[in-house]
C-alpha positions in Angstrom: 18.1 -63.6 -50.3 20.1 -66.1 -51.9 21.1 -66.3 -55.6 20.4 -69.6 -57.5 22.7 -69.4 -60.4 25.6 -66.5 -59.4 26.7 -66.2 -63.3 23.1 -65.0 -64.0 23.2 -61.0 -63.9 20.8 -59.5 -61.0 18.2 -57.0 -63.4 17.9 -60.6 -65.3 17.1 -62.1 -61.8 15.1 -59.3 -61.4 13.3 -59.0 -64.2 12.3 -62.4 -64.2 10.8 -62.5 -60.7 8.6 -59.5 -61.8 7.2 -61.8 -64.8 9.0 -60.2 -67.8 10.3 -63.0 -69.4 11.5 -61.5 -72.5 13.4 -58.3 -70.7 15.2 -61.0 -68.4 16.1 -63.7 -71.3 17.4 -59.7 -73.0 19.8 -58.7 -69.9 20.7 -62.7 -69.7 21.7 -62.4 -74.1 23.6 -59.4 -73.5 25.7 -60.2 -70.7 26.7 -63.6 -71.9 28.1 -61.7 -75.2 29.7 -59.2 -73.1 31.5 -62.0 -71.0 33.0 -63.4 -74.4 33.3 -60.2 -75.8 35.7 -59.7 -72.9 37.0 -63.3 -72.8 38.3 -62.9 -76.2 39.5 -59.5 -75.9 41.7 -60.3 -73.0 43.3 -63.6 -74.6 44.2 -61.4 -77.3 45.8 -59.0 -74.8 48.2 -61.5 -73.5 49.0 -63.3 -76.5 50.0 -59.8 -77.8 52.0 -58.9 -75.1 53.7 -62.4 -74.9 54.6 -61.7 -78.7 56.1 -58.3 -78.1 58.2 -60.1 -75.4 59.2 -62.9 -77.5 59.9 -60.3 -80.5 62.3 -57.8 -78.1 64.3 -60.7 -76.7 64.6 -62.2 -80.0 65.8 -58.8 -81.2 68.2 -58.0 -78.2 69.9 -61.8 -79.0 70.1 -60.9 -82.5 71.7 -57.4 -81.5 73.7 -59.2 -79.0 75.2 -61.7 -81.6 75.9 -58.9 -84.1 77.8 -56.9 -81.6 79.7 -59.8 -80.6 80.4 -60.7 -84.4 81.9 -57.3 -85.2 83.8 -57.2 -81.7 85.5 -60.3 -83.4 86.3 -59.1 -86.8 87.9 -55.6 -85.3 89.6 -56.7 -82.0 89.8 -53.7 -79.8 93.6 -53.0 -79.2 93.4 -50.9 -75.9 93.8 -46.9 -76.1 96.9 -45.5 -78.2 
């Protein structure tokens, strides 16, 4: 048994091959929300994680550029 339309979840297949119309068009509503529900989640996910990675390396170049600053202001002079 073959599936006609694979993004159509199987109790929706199901339930419309036993003649309940409304049940099957119910499964069908709720996993399409689901999917988007997830869709959206998971674009959110990465766009968060690229901003944390964006945000630490901007940090560690701005750390990086104040160390170097001060290093320049207070030469190190080897030890006495």
């Amino acid at each position: 048994m073959t599936r006609d339309n694979p993004e159509q979840p199987l109790a929706s297949r199901d339930r419309k091959m036993l003649g309940d119309y409304s049940g099957a068009l119910s499964y069908g509503s709720t996993s399409k929300q689901l999917n988007i529900t997830a869709l959206v989640l998971s674009i959110a996910l990465v766009a968060l994680a690229i901003l944390i990675v964006i945000f630490a390396a901007s940090g560690t170049i701005t750390a990086f550029k104040s160390i170097m600053n001060e290093q320049e202001h207070q030469p190190f002079y080897g030890p006495t």
